[in-house]
C-alpha positions as CSV (number, residue, x, y, z in Angstrom):
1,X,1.0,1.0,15.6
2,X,2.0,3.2,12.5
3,X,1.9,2.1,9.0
4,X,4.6,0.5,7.7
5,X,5.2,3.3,4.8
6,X,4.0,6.4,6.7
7,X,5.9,8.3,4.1
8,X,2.9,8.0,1.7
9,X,0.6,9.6,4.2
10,X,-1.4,12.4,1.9
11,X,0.7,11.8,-1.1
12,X,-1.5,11.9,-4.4
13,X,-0.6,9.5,-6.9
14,X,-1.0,9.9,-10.8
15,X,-0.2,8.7,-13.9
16,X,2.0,10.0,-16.4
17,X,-0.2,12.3,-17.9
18,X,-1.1,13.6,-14.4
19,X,-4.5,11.1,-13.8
20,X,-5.2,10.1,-10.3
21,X,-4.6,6.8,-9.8
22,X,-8.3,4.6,-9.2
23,X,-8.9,1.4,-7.6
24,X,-6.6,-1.7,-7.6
25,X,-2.4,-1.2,-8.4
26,X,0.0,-3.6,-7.9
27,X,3.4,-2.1,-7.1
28,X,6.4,-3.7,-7.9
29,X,9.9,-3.1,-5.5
30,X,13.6,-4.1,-6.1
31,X,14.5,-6.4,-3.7
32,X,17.6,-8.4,-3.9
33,X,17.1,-10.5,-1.0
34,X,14.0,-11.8,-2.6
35,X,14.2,-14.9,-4.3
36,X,12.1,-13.0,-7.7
37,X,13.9,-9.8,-7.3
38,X,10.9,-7.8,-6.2
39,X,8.3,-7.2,-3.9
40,X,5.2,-7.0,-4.9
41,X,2.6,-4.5,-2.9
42,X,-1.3,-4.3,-3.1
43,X,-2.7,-0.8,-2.9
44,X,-5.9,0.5,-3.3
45,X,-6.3,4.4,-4.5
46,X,-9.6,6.6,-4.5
47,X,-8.8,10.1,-6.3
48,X,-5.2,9.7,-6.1
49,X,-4.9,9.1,-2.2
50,X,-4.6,5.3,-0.6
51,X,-7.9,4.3,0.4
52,X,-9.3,1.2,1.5
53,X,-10.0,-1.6,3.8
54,X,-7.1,-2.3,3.1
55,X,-5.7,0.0,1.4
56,X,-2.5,-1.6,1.2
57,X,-1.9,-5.6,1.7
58,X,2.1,-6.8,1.8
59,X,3.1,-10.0,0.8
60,X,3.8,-10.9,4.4
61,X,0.1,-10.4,5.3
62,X,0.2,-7.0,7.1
63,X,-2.8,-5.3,5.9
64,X,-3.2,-1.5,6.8
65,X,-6.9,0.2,6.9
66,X,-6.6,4.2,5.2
67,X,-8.9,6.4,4.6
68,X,-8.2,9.4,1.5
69,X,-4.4,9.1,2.1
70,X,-4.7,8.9,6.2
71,X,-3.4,5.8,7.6
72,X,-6.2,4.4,10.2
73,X,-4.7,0.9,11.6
74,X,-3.0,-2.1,10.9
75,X,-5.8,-4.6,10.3
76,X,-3.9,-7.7,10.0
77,X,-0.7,-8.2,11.3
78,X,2.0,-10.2,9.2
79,X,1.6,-13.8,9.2
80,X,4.4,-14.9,11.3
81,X,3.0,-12.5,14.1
82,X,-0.8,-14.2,13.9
């Protein structure tokens, strides 16, 4: 399985003034299918890079395992598929 976003593998994320990002984010996305407009992701950073088990959770339950920006596994599938 590949993750679902593999076009954040190895990105570094910062801050305006150029800080890596640390710990816990929430991210918001535009959606206009969704009932609130948005999507909101859970993604964990260590120095700038996803990192985490999980290191991102979607609101459909898929939870993916990374390791400094390096997608490992899907840990959790989405709930419909459990």
């Amino acid at each position: 399985m590949k993750a679902r976003q593999s076009e954040l593998i190895g990105k570094v994320f910062t801050d305006e003034q150029g800080k890596k990002y640390e710990g816990q984010r929430f991210i918001q996305i535009n959606r206009d299918d969704m009932p609130t407009g948005f999507l909101t992701i859970e993604i964990n950073y260590l120095h700038g890079k996803i990192h985490g088990k999980p290191g991102i959770r979607y609101p459909d339950g898929q939870e993916e395992d990374w390791q400094h920006g390096t997608f490992l596994k899907i840990s959790k599938l989405p709930y419909a598929q459990r």
